[in-house]
C-alpha positions in Angstrom: 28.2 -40.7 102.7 24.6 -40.1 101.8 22.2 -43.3 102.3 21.2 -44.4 98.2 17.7 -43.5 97.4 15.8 -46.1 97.1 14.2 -46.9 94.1 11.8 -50.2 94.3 8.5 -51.0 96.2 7.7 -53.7 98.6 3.9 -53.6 97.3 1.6 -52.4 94.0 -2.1 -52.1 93.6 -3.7 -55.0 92.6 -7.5 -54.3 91.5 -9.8 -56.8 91.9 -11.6 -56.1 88.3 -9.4 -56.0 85.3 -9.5 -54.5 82.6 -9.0 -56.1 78.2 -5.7 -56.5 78.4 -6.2 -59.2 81.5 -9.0 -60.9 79.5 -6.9 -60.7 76.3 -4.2 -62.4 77.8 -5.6 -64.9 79.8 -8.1 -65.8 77.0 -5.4 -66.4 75.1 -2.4 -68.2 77.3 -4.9 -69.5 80.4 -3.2 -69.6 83.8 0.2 -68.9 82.3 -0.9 -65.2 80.8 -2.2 -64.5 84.3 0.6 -65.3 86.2 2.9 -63.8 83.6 1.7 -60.7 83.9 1.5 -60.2 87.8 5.4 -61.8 88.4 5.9 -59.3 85.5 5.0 -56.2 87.7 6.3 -57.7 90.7 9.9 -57.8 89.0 9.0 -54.3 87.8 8.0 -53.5 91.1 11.3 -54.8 93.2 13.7 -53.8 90.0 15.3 -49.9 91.0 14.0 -47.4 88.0 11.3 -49.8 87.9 12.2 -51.1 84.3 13.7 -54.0 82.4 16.3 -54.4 80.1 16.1 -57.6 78.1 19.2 -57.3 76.7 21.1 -58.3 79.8 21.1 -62.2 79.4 21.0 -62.1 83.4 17.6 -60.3 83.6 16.1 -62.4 80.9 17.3 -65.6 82.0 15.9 -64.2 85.7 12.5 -63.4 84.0 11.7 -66.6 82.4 13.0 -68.9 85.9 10.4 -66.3 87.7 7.4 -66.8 85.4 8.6 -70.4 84.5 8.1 -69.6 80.9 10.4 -70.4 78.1 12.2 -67.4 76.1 9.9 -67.7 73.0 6.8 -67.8 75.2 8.2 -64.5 77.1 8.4 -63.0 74.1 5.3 -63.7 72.7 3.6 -62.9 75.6 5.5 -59.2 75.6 4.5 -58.7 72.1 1.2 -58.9 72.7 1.2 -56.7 75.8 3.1 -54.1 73.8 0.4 -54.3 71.1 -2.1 -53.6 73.6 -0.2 -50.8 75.9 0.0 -52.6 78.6 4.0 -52.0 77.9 5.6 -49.2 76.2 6.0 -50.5 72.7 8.6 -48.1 72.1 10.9 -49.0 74.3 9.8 -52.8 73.8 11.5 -52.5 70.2 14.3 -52.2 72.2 13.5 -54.7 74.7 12.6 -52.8 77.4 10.6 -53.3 79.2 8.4 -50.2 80.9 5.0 -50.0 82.0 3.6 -46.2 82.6 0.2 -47.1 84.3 2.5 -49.5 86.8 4.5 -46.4 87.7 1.9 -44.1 88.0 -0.2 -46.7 90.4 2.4 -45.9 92.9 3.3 -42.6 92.8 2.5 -41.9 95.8 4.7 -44.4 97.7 8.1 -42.1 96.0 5.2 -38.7 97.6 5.3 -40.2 100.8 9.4 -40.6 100.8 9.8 -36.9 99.3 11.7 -38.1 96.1 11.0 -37.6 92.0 9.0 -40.8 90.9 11.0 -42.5 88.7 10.7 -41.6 84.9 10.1 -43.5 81.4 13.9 -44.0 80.7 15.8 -42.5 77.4 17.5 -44.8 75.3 19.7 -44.8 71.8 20.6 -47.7 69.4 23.6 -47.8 67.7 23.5 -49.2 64.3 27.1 -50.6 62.9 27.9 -49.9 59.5 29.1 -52.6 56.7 32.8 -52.4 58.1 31.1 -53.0 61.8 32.2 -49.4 62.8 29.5 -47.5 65.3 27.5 -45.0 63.5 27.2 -42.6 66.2 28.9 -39.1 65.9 32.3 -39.9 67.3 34.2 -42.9 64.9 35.8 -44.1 67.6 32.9 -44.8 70.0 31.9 -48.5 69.7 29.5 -49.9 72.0 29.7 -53.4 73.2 26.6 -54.6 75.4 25.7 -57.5 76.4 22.5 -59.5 74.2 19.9 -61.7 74.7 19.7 -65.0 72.4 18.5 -64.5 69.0 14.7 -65.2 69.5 14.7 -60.9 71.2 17.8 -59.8 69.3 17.2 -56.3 68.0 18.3 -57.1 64.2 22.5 -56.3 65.4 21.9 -53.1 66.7 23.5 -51.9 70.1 21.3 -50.9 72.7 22.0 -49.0 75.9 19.4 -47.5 78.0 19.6 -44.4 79.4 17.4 -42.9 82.9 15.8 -39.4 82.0 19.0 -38.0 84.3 21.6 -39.4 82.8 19.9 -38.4 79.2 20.0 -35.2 80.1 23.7 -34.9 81.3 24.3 -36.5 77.7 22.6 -33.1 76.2 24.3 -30.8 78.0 27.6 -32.1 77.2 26.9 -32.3 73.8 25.7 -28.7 73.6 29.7 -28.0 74.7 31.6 -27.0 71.8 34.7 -29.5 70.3 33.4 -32.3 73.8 33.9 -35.7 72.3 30.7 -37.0 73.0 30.4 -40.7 73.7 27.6 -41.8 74.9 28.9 -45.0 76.9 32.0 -43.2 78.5 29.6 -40.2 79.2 27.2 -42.4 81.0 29.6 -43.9 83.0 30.8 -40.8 83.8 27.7 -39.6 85.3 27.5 -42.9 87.3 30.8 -42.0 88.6 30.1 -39.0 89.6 27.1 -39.6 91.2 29.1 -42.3 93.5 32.1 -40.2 94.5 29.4 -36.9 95.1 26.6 -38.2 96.6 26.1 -34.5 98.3 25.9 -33.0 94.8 23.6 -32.5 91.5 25.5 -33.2 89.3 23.5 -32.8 86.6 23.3 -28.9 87.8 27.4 -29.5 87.8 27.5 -30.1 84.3 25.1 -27.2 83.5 26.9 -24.5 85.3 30.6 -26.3 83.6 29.1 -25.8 80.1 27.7 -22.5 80.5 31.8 -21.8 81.7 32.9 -23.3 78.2 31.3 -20.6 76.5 34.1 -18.0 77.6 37.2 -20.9 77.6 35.5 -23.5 74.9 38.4 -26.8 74.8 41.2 -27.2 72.5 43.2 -29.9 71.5 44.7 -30.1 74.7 41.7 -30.6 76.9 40.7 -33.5 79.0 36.6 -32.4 79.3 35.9 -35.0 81.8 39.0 -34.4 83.9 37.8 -30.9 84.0 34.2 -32.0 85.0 35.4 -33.9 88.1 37.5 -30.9 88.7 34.5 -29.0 88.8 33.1 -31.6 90.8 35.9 -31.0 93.8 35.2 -26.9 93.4 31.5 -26.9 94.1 31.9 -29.5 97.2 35.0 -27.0 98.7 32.3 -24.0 98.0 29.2 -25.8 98.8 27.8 -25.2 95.1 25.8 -27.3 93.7 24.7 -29.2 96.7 21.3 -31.8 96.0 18.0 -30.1 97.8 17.0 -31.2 101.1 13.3 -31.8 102.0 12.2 -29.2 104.2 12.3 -30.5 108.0 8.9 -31.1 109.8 8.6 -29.0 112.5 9.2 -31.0 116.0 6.1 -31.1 117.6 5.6 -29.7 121.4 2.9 -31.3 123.8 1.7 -28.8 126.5 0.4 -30.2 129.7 -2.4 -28.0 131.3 -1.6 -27.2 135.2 -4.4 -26.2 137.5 -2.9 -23.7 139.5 -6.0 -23.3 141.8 -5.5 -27.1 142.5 -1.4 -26.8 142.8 -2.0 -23.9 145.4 -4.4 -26.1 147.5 -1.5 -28.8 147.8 0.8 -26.6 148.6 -1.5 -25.0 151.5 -1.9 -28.6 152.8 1.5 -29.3 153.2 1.7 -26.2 154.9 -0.8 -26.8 157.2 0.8 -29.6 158.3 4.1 -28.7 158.7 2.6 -26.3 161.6 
């Protein structure tokens, strides 16, 4: 089996001049705001995708031991930073947290291991209706994740993030004709995938499976995700779909001069004296 990627850093930049939103926040909560914001990006930094999701009680109640801050201080604090940039305030609404200018700082740590940086992660809510049925377009797909207390709830709506990958896979099966798209199970089913095919893209998989559905769309009778581990099996027997390797560095060959004039001199002596 294929070893994991890796996906976290053992170091970051830290610049010795900051910028406003270090003197905004340490103008504002003192020693506290400082050391918020650095344990912030270490956590960021040692976290794999490089994000966090706040609505894992886990990874809230991890945050707040690490900075030694209470929940409605955390939150406050990650308000303002949002306000300011310093965190995606988009994703924030969701509480999630993502910071761009962290990622990009070390880009070229993921240049050096030949791997895709990791990206700004996708993510849908899913609002329940009056009757507490999930709006999303398949009625029977109801979400359940896990929430934070009430001082970062998201106003009842059910959050699940999504990586740029697994976003995508999402699309493509939803561009498949009569595929009973839910998002959750889907998901999962990329994770799965991805685990029992390390060898393969799975995401081109999943391209190559719905561009098939075109000629033999599902009926009634179809199991779409059955198929797409099926599918799965077929391109590892035919080698399709196989994950690019970096190209090989050449191996390197050291060539040691000889001085034949010198060698032939030797060689005369020991001649000599075998006379």
């Amino acid at each position: 089996m294929a070893r994991p990627k890796k996906e976290t850093v053992d170091y970051f930049p830290h610049q010795c001049n900051h910028g406003k939103t270090m003197y905004i926040i340490e103008q504002k909560y003192g020693n506290d705001g400082y050391a918020f914001w650095f344990k912030l990006l270490e956590l960021l930094g040692d976290t794999a995708g490089h994000y966090l999701d706040l609505n894992d009680d886990a990874t809230f109640e991890f945050l707040q031991a690490k900075t030694r801050l209470g929940a409605d201080i955390c939150c406050e604090i990650l308000d303002l930073l949002a306000k300011l940039g310093a965190i995606d305030p988009e994703l924030w609404e969701s509480k999630v947290i993502w910071c761009q200018n962290f990622v990009d700082g070390i880009s070229d740590v993921y240049r050096n291991r030949r791997m895709k940086t990791p990206s700004r992660p996708s993510f849908y809510g899913q609002k329940p209706s009056a009757a507490g049925v999930s709006t999303d377009k398949n009625p029977q797909s109801k979400v359940k994740e896990t929430k934070v207390n009430d001082s970062i709830s998201t106003g009842g709506d059910d959050v699940i993030v999504l990586t740029a990958d697994e976003q995508e896979f999402i699309e493509t099966l939803q561009g498949v004709k009569d595929y009973p798209l839910d998002r959750a199970k889907d998901r999962e089913l990329y994770q799965t995938l991805t685990d029992r095919y390390p060898e393969l893209d799975i995401l081109d998989v999943a391209r190559d499976w719905a561009a098939y559905k075109l000629d033999k769309p599902l009926d009634k009778k179809s199991n779409p995700r059955s198929q797409l581990n099926t599918a799965c099996k077929k391109a590892m027997e035919w080698g399709k779909n196989l994950k690019k390797q970096p190209p090989k560095e050449a191996p390197r060959y050291t060539h040691q001069r000889t001085d034949l004039t010198d060698l032939q001199k030797v060689i005369a002596k020991k001649t000599m004296r075998g006379l």
